[in-house]
C-alpha positions as CSV (number, residue, x, y, z in Angstrom):
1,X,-16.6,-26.0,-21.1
2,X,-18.4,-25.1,-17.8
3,X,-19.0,-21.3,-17.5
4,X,-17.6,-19.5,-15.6
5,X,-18.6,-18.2,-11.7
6,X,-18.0,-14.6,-11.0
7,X,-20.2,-14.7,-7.7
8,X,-17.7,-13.4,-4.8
9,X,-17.8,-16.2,-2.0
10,X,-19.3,-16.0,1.2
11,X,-16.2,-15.5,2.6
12,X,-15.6,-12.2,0.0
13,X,-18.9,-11.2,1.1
14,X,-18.1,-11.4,4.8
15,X,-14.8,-9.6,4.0
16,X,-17.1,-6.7,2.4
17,X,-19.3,-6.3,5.2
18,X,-16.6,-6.2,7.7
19,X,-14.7,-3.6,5.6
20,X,-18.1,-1.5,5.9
21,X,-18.4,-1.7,9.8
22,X,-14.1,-0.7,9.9
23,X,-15.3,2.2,7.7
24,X,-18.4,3.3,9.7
25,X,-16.1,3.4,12.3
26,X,-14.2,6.9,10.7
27,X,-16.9,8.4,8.4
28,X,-18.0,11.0,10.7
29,X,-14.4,12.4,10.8
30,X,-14.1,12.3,6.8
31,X,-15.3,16.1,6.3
32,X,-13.2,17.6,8.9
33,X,-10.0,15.2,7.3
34,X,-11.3,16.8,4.2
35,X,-11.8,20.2,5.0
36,X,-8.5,20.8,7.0
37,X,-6.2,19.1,4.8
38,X,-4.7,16.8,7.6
39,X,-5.5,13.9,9.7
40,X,-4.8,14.2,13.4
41,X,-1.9,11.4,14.4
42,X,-4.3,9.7,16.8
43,X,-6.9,9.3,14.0
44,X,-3.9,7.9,11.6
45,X,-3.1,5.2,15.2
46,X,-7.2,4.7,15.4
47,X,-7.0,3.3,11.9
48,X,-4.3,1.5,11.8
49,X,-5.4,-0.4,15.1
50,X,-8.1,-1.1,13.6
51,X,-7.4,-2.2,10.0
52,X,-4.2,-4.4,11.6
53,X,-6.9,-5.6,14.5
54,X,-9.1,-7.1,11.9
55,X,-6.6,-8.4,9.6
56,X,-6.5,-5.8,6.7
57,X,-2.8,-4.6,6.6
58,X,-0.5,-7.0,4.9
59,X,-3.4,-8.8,3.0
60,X,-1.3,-10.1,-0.2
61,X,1.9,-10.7,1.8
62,X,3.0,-14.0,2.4
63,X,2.4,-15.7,5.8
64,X,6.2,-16.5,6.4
65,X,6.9,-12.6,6.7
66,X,3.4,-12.5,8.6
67,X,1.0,-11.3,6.3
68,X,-2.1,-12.5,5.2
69,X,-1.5,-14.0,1.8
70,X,-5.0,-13.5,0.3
71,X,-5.6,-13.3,-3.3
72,X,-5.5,-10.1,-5.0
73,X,-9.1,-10.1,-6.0
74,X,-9.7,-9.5,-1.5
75,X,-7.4,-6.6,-2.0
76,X,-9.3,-4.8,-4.6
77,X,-12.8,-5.5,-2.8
78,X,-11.1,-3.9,0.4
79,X,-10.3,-1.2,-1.5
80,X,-13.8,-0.7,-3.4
81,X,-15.4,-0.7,-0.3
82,X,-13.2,1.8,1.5
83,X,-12.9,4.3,-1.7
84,X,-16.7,4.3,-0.6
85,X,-15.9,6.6,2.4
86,X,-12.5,8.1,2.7
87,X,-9.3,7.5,0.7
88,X,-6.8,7.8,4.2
89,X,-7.7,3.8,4.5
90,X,-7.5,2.9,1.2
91,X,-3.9,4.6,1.4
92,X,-3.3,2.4,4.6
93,X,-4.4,-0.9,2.7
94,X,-2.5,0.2,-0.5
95,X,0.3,1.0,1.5
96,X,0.7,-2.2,3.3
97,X,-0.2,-4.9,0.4
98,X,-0.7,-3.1,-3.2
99,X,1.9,-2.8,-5.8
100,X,4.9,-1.3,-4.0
101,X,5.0,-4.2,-1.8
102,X,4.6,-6.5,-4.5
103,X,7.8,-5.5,-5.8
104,X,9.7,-5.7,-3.0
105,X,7.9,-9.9,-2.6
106,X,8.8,-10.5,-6.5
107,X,11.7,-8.6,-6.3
108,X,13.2,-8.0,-3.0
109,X,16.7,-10.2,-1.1
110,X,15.9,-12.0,1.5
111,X,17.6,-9.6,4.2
112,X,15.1,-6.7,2.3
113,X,12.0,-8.8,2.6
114,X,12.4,-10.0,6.4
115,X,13.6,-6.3,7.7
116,X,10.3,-4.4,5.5
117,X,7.7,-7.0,5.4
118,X,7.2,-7.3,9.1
119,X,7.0,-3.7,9.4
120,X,4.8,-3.2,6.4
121,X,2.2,-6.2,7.8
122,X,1.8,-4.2,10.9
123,X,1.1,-1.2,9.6
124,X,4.3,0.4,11.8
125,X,5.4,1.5,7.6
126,X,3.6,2.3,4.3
127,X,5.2,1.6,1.2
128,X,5.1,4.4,-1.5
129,X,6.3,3.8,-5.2
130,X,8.3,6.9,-7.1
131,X,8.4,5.6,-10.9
132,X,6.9,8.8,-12.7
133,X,9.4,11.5,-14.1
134,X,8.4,14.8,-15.1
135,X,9.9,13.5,-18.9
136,X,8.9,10.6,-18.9
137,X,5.9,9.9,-17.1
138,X,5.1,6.2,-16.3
139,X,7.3,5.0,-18.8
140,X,9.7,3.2,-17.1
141,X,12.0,2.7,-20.3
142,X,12.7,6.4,-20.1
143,X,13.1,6.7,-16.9
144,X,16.3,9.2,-16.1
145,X,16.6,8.5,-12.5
146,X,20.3,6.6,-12.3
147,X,21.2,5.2,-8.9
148,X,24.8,4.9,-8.5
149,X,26.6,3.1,-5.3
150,X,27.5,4.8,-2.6
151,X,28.9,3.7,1.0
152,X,26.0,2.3,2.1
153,X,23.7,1.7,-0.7
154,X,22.8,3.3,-3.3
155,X,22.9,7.3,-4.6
156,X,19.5,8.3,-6.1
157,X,20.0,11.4,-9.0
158,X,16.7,12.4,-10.8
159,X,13.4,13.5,-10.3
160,X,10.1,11.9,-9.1
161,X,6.8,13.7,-9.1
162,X,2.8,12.2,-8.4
163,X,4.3,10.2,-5.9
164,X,1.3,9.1,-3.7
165,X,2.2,8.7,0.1
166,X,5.1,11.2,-0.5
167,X,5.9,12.3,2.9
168,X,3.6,10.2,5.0
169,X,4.9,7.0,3.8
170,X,8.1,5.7,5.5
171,X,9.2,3.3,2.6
172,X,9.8,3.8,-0.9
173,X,10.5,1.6,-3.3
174,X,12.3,4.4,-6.5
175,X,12.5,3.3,-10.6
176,X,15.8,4.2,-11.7
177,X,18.4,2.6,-13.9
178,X,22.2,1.8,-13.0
179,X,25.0,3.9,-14.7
């Protein structure tokens, strides 16, 4: 059996260095973002030009909704490299390709994936994902949260907390279990 090759290609390591030069771009804002609290709009625009401008929003989607469809392993060095200097992009990267939006590819109609995808590959929406209760946790077999139909959709009841992107985010995809 041939061993195996965990070199990053030079692709990977193009990716990386570009990911460096988008980052360089905001570090000298990242103790002010700190210090205050808040990112100014315009900053939130600057980076989300950017990231879409050189192909990092969207990176695991599928090209018929417009994204990218890298592998995962592109993700995580996009994120490595942008923990580096400020967690605002990562968010932006999570946002638009991590796991959230991996539920709604796996799980996610048709008429759900071609009205949030698009926006989600242009950065125009983040996706958050509300799983942990304050009773259960992670634990998604004790989850209390009971969505119940309504008139047009679904009726959340429970409680949600450590939700990352809670208020920032305009999509959310919520754990809960039918009644």
């Amino acid at each position: 059996m041939a061993p195996m090759d965990f070199q990053l290609s030079e692709e990977q390591q193009m990716l990386k260095k570009l990911v460096r030069s988008v980052a360089d771009d905001f570090k000298a804002f990242v103790p002010e973002w700190e210090r205050t609290g808040s990112i100014p709009d315009s900053a939130k625009e600057s980076m989300r030009t950017a990231l879409e401008r050189h192909g990092l929003l969207g990176m695991t989607v599928p090209q018929n909704y417009g994204g990218q469809d890298r592998p995962f392993i592109d993700l995580v060095l996009v994120i490595e490299e942008f923990a580096r200097y400020t967690q605002p992009l990562v968010w932006y990267v999570v946002g638009t390709s991590g796991g959230p939006v991996q539920i709604i590819i796996a799980f996610g109609s048709e008429r759900i994936k071609n009205r949030y995808l698009t926006q989600l590959v242009s950065g125009r929406a983040r996706c958050a994902l509300a799983m942990t209760e304050p009773q259960a946790g992670s634990a998604t077999t004790d989850i209390q949260t009971i969505a119940v139909p309504g008139k047009n959709g679904y009726i959340l009841n429970g409680t949600k907390v450590f939700v990352g992107g809670a208020g920032s985010d305009r999509l959310y995809v919520v754990f809960a279990s039918f009644d």
